[in-house]
N, CA and C atoms as a LAMMPS dump frame, in Angstrom:
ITEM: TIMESTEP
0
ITEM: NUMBER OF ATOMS
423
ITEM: BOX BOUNDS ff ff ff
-5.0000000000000000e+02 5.0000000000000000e+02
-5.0000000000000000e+02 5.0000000000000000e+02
-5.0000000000000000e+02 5.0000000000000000e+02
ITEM: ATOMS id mol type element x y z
1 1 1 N -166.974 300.848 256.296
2 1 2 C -166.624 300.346 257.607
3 1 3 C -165.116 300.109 257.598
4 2 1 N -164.476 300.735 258.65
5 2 2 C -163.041 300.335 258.51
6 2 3 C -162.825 299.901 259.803
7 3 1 N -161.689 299.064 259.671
8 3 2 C -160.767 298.174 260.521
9 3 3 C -160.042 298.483 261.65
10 4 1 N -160.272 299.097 262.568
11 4 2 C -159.228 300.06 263.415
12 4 3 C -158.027 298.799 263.741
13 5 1 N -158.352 297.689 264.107
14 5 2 C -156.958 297.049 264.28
15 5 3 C -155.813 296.454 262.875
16 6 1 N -156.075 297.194 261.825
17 6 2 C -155.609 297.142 260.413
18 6 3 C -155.074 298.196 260.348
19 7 1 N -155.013 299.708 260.68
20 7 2 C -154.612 300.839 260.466
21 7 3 C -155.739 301.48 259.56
22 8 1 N -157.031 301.13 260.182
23 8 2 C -158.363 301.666 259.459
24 8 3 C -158.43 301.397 258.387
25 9 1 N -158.13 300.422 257.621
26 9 2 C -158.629 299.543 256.649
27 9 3 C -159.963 299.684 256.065
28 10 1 N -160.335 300.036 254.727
29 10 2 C -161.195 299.581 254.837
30 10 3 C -161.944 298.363 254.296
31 11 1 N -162.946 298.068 254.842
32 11 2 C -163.505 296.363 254.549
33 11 3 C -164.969 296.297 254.282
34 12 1 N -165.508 296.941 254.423
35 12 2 C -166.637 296.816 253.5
36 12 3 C -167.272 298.531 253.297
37 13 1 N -168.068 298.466 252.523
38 13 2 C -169.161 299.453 252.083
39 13 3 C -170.385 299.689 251.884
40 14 1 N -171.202 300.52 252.245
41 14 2 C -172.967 300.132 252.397
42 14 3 C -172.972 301.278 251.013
43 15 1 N -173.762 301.143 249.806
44 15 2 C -173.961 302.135 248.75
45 15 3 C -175.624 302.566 248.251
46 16 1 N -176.078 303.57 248.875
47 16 2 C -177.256 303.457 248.768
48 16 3 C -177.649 303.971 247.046
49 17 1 N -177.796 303.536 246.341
50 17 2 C -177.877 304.098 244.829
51 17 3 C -179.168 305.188 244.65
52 18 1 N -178.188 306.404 244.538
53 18 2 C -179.117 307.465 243.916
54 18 3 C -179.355 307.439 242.481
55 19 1 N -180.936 308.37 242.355
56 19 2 C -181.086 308.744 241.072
57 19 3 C -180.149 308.911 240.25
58 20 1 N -179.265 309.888 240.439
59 20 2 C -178.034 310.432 239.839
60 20 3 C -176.993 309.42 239.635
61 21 1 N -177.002 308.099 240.17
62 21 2 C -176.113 307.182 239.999
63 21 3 C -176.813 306.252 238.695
64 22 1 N -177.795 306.613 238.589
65 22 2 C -178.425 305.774 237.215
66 22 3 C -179.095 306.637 236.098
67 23 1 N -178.76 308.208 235.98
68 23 2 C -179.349 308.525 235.36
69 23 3 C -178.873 308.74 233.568
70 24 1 N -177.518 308.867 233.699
71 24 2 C -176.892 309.02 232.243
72 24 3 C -175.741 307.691 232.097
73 25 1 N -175.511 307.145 231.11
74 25 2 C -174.481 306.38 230.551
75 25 3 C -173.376 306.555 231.809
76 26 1 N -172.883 307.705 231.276
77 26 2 C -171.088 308.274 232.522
78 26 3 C -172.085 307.935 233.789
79 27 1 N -172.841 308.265 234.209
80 27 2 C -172.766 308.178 235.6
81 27 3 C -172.762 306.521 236.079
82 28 1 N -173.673 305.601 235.465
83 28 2 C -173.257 304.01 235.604
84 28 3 C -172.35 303.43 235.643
85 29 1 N -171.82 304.212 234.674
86 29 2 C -170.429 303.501 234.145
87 29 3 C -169.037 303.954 235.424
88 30 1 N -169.218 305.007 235.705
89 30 2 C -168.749 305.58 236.908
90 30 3 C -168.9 304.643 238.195
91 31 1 N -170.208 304.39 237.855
92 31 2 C -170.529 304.081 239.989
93 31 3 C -170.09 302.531 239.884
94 32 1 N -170.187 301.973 238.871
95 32 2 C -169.734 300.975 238.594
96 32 3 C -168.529 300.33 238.767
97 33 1 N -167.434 301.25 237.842
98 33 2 C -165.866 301.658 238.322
99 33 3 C -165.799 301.505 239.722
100 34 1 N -166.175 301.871 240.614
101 34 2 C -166.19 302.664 241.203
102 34 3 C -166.401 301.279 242.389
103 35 1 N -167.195 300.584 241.797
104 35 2 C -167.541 299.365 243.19
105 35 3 C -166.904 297.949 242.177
106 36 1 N -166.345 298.285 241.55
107 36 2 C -165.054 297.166 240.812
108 36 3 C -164.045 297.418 241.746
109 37 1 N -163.405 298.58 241.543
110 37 2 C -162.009 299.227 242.421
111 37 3 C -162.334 298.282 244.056
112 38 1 N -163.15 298.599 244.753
113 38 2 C -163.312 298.495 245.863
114 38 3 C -163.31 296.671 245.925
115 39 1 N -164.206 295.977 245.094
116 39 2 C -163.816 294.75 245.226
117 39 3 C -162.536 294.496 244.732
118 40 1 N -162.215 294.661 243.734
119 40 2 C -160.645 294.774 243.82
120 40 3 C -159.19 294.662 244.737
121 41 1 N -160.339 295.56 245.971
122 41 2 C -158.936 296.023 247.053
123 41 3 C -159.591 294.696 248.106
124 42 1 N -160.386 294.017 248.002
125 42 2 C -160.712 292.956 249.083
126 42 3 C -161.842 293.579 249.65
127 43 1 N -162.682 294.919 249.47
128 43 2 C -163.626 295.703 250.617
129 43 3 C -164.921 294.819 249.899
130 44 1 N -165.556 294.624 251.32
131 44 2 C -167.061 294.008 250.722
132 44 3 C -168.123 294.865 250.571
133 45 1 N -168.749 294.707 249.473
134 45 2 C -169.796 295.898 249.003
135 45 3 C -171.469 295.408 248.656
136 46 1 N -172.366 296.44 249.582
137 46 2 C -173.386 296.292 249.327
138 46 3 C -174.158 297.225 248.991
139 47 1 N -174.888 296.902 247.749
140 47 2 C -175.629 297.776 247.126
141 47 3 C -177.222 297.72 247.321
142 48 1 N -177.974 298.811 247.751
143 48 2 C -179.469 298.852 247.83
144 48 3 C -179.911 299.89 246.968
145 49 1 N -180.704 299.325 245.716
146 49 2 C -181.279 300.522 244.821
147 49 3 C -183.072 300.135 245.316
148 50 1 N -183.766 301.33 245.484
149 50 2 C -184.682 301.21 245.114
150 50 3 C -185.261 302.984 244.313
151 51 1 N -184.077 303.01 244.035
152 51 2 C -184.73 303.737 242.868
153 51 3 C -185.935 303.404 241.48
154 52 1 N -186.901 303.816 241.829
155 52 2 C -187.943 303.533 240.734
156 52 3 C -188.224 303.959 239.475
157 53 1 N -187.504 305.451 239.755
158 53 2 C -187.422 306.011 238.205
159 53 3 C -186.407 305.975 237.182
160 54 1 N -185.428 305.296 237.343
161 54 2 C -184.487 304.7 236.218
162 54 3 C -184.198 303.099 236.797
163 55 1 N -184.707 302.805 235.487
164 55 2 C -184.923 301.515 235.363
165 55 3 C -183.491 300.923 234.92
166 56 1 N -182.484 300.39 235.785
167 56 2 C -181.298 299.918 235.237
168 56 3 C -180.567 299.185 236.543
169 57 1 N -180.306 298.175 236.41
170 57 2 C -179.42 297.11 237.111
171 57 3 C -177.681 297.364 237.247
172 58 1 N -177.111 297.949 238.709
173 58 2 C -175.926 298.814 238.144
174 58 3 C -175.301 297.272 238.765
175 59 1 N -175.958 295.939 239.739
176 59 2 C -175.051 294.759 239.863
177 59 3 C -175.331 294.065 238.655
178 60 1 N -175.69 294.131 237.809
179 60 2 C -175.712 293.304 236.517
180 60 3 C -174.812 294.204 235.56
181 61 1 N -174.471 295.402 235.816
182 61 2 C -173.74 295.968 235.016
183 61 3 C -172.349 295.7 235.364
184 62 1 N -172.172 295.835 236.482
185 62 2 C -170.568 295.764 237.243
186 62 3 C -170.588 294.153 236.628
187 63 1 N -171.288 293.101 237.057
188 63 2 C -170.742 292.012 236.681
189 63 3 C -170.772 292.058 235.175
190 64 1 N -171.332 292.567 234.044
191 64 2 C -170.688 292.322 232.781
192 64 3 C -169.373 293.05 232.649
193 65 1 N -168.87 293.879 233.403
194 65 2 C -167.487 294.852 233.604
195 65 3 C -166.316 293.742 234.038
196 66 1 N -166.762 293.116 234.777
197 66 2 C -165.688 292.48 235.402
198 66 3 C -166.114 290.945 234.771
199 67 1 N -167.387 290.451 234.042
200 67 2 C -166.977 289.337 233.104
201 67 3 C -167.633 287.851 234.138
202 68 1 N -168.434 288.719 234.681
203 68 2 C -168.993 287.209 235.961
204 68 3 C -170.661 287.344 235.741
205 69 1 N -171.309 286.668 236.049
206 69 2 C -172.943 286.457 236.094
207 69 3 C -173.169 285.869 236.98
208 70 1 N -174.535 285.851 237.483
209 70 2 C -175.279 285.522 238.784
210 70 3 C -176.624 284.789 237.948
211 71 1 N -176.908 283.791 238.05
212 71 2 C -177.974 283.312 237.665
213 71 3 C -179.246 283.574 238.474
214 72 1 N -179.197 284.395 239.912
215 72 2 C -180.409 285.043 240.547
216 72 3 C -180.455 286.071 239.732
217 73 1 N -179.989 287.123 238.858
218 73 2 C -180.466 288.083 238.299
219 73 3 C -181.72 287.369 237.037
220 74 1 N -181.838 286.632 236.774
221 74 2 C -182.822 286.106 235.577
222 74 3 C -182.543 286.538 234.56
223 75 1 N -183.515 286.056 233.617
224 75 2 C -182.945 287.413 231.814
225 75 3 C -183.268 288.592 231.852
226 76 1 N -183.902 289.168 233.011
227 76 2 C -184.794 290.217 232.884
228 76 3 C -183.814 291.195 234.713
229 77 1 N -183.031 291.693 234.56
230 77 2 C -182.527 291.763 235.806
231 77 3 C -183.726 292.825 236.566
232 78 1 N -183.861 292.528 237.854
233 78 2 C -184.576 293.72 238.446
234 78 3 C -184.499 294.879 238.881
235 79 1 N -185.164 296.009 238.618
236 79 2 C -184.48 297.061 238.934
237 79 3 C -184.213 297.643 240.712
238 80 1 N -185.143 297.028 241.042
239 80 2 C -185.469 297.358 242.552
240 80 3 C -184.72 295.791 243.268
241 81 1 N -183.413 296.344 243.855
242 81 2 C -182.953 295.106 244.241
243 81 3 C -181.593 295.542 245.609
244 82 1 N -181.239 294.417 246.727
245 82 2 C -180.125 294.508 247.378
246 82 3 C -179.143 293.627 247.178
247 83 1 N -177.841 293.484 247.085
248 83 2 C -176.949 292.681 247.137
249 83 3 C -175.726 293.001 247.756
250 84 1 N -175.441 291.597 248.342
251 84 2 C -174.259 292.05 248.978
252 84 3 C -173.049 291.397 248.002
253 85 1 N -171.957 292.114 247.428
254 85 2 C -170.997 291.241 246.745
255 85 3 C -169.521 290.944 248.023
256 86 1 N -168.54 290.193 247.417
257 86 2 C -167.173 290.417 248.165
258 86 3 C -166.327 289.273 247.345
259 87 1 N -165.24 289.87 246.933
260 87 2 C -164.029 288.839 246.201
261 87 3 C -163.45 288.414 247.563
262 88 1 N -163.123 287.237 247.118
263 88 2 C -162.048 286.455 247.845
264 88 3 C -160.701 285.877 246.98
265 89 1 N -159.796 286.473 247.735
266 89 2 C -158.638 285.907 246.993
267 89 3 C -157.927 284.444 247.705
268 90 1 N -157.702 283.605 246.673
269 90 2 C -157.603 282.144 246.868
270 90 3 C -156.083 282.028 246.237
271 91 1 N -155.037 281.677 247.693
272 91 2 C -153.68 281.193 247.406
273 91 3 C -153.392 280.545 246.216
274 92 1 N -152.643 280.527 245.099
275 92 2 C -152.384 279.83 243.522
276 92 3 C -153.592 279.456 243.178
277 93 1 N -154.953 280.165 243.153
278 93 2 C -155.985 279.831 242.186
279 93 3 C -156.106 281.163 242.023
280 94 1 N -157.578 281.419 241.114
281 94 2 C -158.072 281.931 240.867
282 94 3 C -158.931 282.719 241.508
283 95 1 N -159.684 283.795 242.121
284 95 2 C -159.752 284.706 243.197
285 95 3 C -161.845 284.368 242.643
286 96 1 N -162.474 284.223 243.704
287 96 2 C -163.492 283.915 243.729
288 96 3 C -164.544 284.901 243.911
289 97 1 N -165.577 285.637 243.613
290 97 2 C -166.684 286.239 243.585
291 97 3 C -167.733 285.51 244.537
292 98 1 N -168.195 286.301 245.475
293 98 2 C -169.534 285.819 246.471
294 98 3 C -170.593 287.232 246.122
295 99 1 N -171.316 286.489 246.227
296 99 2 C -172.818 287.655 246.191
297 99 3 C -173.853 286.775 246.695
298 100 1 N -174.569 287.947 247.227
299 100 2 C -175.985 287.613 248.149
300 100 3 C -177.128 288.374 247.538
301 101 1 N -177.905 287.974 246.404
302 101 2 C -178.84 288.802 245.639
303 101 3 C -179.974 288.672 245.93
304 102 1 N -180.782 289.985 246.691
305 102 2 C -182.303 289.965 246.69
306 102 3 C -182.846 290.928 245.697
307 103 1 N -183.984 290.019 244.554
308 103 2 C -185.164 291.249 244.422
309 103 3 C -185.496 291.584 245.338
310 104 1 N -186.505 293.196 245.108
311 104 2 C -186.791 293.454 246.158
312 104 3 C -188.611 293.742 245.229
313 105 1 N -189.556 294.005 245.543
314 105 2 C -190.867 294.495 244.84
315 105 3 C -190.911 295.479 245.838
316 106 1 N -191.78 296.907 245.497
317 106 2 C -192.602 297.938 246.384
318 106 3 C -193.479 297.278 247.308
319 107 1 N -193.68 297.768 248.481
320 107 2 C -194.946 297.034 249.288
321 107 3 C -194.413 296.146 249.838
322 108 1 N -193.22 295.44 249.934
323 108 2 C -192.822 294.485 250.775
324 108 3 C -191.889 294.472 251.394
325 109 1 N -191.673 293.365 252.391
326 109 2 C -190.377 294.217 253.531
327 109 3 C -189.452 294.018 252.759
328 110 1 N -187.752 294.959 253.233
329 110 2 C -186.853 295.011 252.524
330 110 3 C -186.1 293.717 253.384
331 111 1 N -185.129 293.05 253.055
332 111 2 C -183.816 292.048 253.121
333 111 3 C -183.046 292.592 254.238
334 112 1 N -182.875 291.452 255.169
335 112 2 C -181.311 291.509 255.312
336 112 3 C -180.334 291.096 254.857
337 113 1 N -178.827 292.056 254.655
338 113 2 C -177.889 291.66 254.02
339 113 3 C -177.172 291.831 254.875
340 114 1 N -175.893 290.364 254.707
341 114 2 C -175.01 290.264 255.485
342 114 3 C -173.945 291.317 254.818
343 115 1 N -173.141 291.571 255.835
344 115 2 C -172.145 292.661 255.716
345 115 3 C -170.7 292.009 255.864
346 116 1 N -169.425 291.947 254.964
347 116 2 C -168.231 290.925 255.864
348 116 3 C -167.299 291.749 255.828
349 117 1 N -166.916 291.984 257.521
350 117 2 C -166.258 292.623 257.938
351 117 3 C -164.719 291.535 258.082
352 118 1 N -164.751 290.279 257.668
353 118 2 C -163.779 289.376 257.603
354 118 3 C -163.829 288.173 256.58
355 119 1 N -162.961 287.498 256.631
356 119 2 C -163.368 286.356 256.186
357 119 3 C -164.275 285.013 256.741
358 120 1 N -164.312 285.577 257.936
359 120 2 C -164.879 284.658 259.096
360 120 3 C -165.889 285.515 259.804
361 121 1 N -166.06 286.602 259.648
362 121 2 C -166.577 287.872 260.366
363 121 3 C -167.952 288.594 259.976
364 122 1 N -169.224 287.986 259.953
365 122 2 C -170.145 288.354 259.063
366 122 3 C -170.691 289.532 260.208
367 123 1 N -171.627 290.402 259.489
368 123 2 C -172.931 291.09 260.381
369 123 3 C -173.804 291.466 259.585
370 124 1 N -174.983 291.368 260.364
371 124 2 C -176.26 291.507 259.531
372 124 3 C -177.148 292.846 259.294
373 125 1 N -176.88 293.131 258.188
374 125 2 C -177.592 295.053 257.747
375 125 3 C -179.307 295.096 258.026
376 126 1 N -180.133 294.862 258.501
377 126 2 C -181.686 294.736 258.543
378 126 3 C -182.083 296.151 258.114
379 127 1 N -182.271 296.148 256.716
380 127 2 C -182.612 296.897 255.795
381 127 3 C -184.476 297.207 256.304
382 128 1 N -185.242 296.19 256.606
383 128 2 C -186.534 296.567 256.964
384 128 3 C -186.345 297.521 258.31
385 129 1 N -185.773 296.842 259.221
386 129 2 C -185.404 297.74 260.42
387 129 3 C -185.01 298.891 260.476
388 130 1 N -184.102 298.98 259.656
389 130 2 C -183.693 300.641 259.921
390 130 3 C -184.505 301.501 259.401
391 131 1 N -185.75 301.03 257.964
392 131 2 C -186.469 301.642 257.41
393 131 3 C -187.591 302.33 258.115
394 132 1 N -188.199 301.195 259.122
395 132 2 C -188.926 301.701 260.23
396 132 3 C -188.591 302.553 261.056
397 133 1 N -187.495 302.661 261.474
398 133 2 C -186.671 303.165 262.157
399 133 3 C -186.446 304.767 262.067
400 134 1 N -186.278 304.919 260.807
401 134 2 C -185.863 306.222 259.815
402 134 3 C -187.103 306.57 259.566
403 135 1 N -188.507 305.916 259.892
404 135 2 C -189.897 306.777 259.436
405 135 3 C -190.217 306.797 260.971
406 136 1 N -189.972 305.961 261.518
407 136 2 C -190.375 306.875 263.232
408 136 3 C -189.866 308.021 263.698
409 137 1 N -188.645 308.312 263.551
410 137 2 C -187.399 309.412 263.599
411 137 3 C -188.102 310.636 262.849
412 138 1 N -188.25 310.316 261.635
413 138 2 C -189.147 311.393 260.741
414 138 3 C -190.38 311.738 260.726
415 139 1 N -190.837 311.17 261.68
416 139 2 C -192.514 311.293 261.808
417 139 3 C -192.606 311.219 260.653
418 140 1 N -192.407 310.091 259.68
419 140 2 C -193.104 309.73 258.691
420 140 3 C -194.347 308.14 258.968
421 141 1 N -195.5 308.264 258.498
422 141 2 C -196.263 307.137 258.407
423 141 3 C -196.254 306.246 257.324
């Protein structure tokens, strides 16, 4: 999502995690990079895996990359999960980490995640909604 009154800025990111984003070492380690950089630049990022066939947590990975933990991940992180992250940078302190972590299980509705298009500026992603949405469109049942 970018900013048109910024010079198209951009400020946040929706990342839907493919197979291929969890299937070898390089590729984690990649997509990972990859949504460090972006919090980095201030963009807020949300990740939805429900990939079922590789079993691997790429927001529990980014946060051992960058050296932070979430005590909603448990000891056991889940593989099927949404979160929304976003750094905030804080005048002569130290620059702060926000995250919004849902498990998610098969069979149940998916989360909404807020999206921040500001610091003051939230909107809400309705992950169940669009799902319905995308199987009516598809004549899927």
């Amino acid at each position: 999502i970018y900013d048109e009154r910024h010079g198209r800025r951009l400020v946040a990111a929706i990342e839907l995690i493919s197979p291929a984003n969890k299937d070898r070492p390089e590729s984690r380690r990649a997509f990972v990079a990859k949504v460090a950089a972006l919090l980095q630049r201030n963009v807020c990022v949300s990740l939805v895996d429900v990939v079922t066939i590789r079993q691997f947590n790429l927001y529990a990975d980014l946060l051992e990359l960058i050296g932070c933990s979430d005590p909603a991940l448990g000891t056991e992180p889940p593989y099927l999960y949404a979160v929304t992250i976003r750094g905030r940078k804080r005048l002569g302190r130290r620059s702060l980490l926000e995250s919004w972590f849902y498990s998610m299980h098969l069979g149940q509705p998916l989360p909404t995640l807020p999206v921040c298009l500001d610091v003051d500026l939230t909107i809400s992603l309705e992950l169940e909604c669009s799902y319905e949405e995308t199987c009516r469109f598809l004549r899927i049942s």
